[in-house]
mmCIF file of the N, C-alpha and C atoms, coordinates in Angstrom:
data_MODEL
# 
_entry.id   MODEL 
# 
loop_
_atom_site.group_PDB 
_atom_site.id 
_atom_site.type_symbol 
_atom_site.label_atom_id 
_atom_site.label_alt_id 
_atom_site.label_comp_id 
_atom_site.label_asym_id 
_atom_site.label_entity_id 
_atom_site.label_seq_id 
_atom_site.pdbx_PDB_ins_code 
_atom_site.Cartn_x 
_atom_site.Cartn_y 
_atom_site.Cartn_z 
_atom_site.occupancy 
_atom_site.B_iso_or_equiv 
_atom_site.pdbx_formal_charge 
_atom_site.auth_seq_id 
_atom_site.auth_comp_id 
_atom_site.auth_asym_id 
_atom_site.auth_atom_id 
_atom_site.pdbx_PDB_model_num 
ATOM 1   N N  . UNK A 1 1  ? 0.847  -1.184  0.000   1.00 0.00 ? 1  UNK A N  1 
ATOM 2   C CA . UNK A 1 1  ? 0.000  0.000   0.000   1.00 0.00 ? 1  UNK A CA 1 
ATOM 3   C C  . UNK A 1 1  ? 0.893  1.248   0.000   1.00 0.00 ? 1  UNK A C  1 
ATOM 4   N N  . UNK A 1 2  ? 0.400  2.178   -0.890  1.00 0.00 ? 2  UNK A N  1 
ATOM 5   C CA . UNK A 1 2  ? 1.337  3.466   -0.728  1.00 0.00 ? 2  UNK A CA 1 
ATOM 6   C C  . UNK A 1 2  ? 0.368  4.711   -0.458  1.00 0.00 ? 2  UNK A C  1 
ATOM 7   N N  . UNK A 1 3  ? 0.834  5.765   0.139   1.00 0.00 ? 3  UNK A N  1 
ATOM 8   C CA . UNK A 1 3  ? 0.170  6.826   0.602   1.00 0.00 ? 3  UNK A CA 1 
ATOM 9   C C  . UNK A 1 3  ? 0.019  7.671   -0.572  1.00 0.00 ? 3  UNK A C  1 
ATOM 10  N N  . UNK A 1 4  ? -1.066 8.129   -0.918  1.00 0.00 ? 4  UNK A N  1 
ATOM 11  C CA . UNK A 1 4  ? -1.231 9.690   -2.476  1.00 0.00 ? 4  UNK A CA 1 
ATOM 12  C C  . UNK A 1 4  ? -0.542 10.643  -1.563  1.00 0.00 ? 4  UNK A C  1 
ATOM 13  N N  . UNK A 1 5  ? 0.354  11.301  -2.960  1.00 0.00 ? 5  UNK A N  1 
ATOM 14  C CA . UNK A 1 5  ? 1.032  12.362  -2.077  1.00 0.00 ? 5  UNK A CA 1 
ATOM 15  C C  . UNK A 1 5  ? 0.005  13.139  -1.968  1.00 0.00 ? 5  UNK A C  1 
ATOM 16  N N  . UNK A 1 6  ? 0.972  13.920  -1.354  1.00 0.00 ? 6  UNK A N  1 
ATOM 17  C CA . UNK A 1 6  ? -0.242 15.306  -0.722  1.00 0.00 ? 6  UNK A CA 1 
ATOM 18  C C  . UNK A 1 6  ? -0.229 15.940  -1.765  1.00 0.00 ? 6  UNK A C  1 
ATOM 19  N N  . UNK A 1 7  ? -1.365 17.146  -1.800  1.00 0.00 ? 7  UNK A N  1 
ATOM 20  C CA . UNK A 1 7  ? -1.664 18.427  -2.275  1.00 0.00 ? 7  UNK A CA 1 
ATOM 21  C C  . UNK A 1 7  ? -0.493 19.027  -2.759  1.00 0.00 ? 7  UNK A C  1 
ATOM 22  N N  . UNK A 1 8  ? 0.233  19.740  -2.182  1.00 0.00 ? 8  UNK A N  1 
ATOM 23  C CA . UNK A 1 8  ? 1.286  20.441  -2.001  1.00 0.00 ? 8  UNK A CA 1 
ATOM 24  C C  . UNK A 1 8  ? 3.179  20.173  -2.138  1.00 0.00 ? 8  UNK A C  1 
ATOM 25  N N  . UNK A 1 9  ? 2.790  18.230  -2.762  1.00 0.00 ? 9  UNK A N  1 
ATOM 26  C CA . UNK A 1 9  ? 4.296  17.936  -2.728  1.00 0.00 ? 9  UNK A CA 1 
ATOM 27  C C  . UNK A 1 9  ? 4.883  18.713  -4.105  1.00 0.00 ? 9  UNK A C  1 
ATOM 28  N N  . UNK A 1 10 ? 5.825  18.064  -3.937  1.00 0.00 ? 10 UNK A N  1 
ATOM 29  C CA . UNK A 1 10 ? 6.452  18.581  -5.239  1.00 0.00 ? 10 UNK A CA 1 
ATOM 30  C C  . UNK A 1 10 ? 6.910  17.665  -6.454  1.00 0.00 ? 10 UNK A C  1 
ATOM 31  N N  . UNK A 1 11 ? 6.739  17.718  -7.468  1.00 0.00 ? 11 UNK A N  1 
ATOM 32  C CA . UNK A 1 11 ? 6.395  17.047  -8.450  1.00 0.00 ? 11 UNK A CA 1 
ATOM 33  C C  . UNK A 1 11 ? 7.577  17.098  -9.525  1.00 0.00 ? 11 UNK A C  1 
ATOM 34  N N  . UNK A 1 12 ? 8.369  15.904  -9.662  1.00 0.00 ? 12 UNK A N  1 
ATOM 35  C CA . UNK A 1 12 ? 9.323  16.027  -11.024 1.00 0.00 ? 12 UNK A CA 1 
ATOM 36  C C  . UNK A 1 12 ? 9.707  14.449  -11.377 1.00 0.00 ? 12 UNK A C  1 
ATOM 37  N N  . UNK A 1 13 ? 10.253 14.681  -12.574 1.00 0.00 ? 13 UNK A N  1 
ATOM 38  C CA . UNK A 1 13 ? 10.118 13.079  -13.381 1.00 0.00 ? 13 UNK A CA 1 
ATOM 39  C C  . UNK A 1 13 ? 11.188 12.136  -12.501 1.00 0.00 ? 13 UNK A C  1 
ATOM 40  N N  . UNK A 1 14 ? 11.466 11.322  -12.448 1.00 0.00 ? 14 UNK A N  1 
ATOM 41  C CA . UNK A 1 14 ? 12.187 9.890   -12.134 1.00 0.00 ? 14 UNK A CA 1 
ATOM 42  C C  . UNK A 1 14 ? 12.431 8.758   -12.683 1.00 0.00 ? 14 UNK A C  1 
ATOM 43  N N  . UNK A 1 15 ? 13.148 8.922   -12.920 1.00 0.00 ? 15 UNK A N  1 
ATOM 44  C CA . UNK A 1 15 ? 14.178 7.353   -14.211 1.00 0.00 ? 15 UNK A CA 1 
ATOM 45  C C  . UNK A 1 15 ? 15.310 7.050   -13.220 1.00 0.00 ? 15 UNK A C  1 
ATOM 46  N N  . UNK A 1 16 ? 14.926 5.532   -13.086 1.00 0.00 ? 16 UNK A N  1 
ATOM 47  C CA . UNK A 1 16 ? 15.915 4.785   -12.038 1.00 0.00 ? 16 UNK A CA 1 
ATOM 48  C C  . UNK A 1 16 ? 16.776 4.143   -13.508 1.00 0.00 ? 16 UNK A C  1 
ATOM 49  N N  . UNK A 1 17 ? 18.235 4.437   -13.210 1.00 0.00 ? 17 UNK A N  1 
ATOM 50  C CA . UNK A 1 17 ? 18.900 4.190   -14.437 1.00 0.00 ? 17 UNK A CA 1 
ATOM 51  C C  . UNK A 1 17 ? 20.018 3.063   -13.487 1.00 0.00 ? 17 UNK A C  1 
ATOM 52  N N  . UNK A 1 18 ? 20.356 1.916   -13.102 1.00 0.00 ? 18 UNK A N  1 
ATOM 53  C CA . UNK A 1 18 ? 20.919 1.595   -12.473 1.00 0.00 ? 18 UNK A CA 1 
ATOM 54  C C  . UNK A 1 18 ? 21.669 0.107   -12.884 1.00 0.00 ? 18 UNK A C  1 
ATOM 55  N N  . UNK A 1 19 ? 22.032 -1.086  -11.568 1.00 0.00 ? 19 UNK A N  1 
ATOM 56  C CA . UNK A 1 19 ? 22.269 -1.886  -11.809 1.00 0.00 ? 19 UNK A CA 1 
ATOM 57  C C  . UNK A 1 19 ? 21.573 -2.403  -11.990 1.00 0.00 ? 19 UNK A C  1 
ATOM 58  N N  . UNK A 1 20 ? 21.175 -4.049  -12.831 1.00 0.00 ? 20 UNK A N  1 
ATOM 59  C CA . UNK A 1 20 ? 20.204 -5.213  -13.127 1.00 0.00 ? 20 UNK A CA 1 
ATOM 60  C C  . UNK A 1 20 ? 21.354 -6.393  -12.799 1.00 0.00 ? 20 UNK A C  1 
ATOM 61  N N  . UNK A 1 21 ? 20.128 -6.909  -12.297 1.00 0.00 ? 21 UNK A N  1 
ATOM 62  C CA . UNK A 1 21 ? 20.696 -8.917  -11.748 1.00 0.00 ? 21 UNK A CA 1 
ATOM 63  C C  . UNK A 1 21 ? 20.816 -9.490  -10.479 1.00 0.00 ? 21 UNK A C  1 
ATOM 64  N N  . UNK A 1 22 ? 21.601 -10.059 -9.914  1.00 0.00 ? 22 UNK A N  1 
ATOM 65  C CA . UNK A 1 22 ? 21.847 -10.086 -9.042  1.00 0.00 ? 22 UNK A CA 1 
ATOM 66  C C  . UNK A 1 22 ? 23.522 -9.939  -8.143  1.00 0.00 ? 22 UNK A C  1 
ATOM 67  N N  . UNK A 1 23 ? 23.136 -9.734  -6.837  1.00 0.00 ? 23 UNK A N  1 
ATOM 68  C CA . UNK A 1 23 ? 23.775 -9.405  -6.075  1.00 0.00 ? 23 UNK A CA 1 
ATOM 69  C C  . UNK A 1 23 ? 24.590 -7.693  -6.260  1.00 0.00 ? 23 UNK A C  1 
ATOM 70  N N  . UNK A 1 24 ? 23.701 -6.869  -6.693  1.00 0.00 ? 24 UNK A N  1 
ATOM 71  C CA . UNK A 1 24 ? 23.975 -5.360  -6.989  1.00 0.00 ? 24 UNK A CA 1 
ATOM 72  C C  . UNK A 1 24 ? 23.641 -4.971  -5.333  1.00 0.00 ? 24 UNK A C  1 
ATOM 73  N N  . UNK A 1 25 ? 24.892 -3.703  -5.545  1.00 0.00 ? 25 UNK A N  1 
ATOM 74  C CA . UNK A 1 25 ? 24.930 -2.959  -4.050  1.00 0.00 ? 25 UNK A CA 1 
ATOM 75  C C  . UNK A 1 25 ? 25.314 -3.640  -2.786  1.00 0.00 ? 25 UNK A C  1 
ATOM 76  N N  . UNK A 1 26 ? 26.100 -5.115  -3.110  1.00 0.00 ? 26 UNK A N  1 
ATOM 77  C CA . UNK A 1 26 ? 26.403 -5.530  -2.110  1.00 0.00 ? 26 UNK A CA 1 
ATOM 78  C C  . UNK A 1 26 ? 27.737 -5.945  -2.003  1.00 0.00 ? 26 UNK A C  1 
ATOM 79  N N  . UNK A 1 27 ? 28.162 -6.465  -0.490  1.00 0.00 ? 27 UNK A N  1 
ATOM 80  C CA . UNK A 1 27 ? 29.733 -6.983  -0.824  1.00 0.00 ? 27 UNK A CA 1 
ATOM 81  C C  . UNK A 1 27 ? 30.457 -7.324  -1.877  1.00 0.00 ? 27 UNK A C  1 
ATOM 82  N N  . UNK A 1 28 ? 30.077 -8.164  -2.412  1.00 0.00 ? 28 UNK A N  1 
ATOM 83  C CA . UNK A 1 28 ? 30.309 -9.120  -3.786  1.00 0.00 ? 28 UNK A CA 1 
ATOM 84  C C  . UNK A 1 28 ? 30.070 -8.570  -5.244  1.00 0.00 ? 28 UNK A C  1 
ATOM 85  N N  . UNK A 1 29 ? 29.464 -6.961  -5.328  1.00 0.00 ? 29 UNK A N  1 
ATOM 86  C CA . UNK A 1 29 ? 28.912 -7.030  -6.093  1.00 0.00 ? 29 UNK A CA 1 
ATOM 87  C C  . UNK A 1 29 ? 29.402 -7.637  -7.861  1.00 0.00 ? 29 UNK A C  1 
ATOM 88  N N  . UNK A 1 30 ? 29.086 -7.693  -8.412  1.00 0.00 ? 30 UNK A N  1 
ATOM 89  C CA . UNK A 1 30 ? 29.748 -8.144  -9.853  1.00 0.00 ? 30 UNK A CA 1 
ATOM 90  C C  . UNK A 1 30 ? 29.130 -7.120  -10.924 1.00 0.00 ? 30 UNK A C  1 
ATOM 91  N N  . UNK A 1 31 ? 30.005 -6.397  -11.452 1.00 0.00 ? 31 UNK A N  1 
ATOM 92  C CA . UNK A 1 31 ? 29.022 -5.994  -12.978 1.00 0.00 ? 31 UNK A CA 1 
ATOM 93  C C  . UNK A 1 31 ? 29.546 -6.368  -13.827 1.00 0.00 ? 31 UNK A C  1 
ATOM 94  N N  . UNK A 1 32 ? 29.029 -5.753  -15.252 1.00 0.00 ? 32 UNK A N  1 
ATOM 95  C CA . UNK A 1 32 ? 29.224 -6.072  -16.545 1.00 0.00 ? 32 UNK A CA 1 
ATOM 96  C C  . UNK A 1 32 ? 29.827 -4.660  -17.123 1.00 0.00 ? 32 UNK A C  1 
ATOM 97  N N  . UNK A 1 33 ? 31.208 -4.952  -16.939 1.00 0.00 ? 33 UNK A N  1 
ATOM 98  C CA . UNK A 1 33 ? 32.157 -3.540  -16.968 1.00 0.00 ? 33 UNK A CA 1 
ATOM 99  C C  . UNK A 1 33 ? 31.710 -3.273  -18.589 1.00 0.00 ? 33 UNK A C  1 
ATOM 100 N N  . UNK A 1 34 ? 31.458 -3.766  -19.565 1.00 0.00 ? 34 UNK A N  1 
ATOM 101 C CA . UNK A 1 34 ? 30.708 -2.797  -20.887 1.00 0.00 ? 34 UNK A CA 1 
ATOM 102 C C  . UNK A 1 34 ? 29.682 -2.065  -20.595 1.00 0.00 ? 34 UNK A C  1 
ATOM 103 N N  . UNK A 1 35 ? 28.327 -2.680  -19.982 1.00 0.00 ? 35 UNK A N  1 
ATOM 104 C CA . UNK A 1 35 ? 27.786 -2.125  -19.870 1.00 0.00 ? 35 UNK A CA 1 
ATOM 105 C C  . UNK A 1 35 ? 27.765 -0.631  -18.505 1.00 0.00 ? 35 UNK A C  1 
ATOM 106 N N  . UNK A 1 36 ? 28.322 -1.186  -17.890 1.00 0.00 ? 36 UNK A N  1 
ATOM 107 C CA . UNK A 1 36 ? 28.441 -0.087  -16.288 1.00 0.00 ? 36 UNK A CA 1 
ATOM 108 C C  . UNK A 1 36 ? 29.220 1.229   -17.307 1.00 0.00 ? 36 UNK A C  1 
ATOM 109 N N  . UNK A 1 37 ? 30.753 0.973   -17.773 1.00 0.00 ? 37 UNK A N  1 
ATOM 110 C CA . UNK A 1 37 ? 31.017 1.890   -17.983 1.00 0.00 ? 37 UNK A CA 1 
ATOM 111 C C  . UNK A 1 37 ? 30.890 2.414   -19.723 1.00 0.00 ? 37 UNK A C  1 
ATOM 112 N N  . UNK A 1 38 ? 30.322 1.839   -20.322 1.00 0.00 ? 38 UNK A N  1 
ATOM 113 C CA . UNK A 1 38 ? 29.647 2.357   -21.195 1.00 0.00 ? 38 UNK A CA 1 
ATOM 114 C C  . UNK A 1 38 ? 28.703 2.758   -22.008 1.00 0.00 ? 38 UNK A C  1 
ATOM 115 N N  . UNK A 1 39 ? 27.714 2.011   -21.765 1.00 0.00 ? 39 UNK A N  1 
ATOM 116 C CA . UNK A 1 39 ? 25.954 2.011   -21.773 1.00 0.00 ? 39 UNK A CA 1 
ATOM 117 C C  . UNK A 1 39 ? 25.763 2.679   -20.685 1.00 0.00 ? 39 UNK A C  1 
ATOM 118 N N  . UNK A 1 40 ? 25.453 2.820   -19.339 1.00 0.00 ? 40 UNK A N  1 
ATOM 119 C CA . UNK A 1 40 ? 25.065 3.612   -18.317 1.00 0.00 ? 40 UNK A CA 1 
ATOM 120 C C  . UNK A 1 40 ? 25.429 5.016   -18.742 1.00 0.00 ? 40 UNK A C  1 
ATOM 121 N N  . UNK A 1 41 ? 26.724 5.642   -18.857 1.00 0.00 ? 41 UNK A N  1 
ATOM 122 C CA . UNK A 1 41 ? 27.230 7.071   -18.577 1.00 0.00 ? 41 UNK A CA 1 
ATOM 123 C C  . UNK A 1 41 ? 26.208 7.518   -20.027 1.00 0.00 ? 41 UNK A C  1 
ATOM 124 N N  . UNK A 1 42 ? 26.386 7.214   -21.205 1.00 0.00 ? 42 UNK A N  1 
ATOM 125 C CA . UNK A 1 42 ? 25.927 7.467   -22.403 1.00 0.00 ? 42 UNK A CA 1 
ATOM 126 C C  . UNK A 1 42 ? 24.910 7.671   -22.362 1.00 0.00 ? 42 UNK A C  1 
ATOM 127 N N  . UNK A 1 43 ? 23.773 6.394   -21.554 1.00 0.00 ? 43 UNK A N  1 
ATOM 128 C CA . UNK A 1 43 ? 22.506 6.413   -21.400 1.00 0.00 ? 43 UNK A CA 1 
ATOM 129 C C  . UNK A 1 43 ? 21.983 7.573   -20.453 1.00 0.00 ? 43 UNK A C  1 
ATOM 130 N N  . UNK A 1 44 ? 22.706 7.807   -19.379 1.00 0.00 ? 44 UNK A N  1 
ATOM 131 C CA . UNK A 1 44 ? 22.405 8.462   -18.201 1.00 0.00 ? 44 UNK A CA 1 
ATOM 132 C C  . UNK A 1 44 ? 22.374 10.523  -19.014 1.00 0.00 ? 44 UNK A C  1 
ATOM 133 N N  . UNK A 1 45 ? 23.117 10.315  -19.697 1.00 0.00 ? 45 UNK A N  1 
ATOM 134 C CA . UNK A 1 45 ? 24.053 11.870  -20.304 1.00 0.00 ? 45 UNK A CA 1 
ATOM 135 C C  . UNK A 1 45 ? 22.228 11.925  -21.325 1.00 0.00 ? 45 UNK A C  1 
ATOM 136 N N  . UNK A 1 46 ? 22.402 11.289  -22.101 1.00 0.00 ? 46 UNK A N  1 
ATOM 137 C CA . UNK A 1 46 ? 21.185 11.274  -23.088 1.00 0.00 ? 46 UNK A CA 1 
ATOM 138 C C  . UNK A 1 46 ? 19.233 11.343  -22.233 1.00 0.00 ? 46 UNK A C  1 
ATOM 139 N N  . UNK A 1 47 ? 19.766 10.985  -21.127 1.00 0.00 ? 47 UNK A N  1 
ATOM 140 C CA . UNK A 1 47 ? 18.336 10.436  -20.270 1.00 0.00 ? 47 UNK A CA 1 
ATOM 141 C C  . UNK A 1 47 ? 18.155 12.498  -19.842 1.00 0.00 ? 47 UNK A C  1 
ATOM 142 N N  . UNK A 1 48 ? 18.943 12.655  -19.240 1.00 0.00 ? 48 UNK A N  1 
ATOM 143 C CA . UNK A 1 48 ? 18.877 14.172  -18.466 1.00 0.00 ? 48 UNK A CA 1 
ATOM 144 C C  . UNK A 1 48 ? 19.322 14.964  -19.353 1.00 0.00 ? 48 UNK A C  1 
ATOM 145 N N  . UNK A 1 49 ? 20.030 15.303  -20.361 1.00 0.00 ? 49 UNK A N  1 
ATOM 146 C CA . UNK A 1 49 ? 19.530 15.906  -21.433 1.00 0.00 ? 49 UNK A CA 1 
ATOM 147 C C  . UNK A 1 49 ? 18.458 16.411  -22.069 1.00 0.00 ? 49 UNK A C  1 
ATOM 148 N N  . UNK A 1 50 ? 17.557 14.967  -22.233 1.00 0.00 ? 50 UNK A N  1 
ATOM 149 C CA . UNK A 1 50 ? 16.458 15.393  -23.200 1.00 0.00 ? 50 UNK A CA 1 
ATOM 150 C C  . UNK A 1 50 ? 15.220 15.501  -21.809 1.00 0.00 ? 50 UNK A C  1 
ATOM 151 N N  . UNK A 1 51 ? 15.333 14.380  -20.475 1.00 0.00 ? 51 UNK A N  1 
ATOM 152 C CA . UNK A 1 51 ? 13.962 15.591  -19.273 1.00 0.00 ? 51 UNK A CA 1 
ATOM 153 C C  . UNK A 1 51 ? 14.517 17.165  -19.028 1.00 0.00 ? 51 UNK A C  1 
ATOM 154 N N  . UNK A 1 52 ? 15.818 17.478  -19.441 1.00 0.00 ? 52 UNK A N  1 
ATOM 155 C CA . UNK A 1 52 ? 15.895 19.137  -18.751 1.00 0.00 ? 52 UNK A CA 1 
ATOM 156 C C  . UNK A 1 52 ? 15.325 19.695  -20.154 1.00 0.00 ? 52 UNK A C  1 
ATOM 157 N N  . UNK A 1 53 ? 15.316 18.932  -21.004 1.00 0.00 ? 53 UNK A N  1 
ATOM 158 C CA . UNK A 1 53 ? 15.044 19.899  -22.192 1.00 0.00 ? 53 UNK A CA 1 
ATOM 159 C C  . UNK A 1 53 ? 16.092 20.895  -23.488 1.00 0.00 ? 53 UNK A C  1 
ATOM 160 N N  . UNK A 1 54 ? 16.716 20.390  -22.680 1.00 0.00 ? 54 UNK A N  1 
ATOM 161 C CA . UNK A 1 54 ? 18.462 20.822  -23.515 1.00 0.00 ? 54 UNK A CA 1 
ATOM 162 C C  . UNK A 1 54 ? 18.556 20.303  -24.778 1.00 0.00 ? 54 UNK A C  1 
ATOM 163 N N  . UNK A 1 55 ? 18.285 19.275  -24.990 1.00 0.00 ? 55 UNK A N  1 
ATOM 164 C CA . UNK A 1 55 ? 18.111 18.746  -26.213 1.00 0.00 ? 55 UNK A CA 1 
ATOM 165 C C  . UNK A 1 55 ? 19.359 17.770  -26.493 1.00 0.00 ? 55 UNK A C  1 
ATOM 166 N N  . UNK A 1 56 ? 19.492 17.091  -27.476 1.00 0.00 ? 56 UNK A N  1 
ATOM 167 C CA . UNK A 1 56 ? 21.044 16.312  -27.538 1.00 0.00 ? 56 UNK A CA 1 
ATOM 168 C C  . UNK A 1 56 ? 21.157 16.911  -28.813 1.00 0.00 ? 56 UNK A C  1 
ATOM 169 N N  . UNK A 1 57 ? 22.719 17.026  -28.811 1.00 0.00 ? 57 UNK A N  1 
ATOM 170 C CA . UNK A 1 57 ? 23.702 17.517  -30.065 1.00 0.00 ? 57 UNK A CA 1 
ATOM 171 C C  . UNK A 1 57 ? 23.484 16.528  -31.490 1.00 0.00 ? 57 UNK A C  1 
ATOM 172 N N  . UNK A 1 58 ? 23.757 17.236  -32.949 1.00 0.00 ? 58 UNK A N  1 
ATOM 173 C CA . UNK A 1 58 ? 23.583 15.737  -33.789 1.00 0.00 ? 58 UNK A CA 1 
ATOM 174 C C  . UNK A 1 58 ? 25.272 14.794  -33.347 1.00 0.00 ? 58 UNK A C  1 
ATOM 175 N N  . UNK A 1 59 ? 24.726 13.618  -33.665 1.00 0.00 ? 59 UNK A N  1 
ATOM 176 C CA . UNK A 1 59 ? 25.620 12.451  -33.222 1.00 0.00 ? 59 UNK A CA 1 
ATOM 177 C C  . UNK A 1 59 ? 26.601 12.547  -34.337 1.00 0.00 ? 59 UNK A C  1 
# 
C-alpha cells in the first residue's frame, strides 16, 4: 500500500537508471564492466539531457 502524495508535494520526473541482476549494491557485487562503464554514462548523459530539455547535439 502506498500513501497519495499530498496536495502540495512537489512534483518532477524519475528514471531509475541503475544496476540489473543479481547481487547489486552488495559486498560481492559483480558488474558487466561494458555495460556499467559504457551504456550507463551514455545512457544516463542522453536520459537528463532530453527531461531538462536541452536537447542532444547531432551524433
Amino acid at each position: 500500500h502506498i500513501d497519495p502524495a499530498p496536495p502540495d508535494a512537489l512534483r518532477f520526473p524519475v528514471v531509475n537508471i541503475g544496476p540489473w541482476g543479481r547481487d547489486y549494491h552488495q559486498p560481492l557485487e559483480r558488474v558487466h564492466v561494458p555495460y556499467s562503464f559504457g551504456v550507463v554514462p551514455e545512457l544516463l548523459w542522453r536520459v537528463t539531457h532530453t527531461v531538462l530539455g536541452a536537447g542532444l547535439p547531432p551524433d
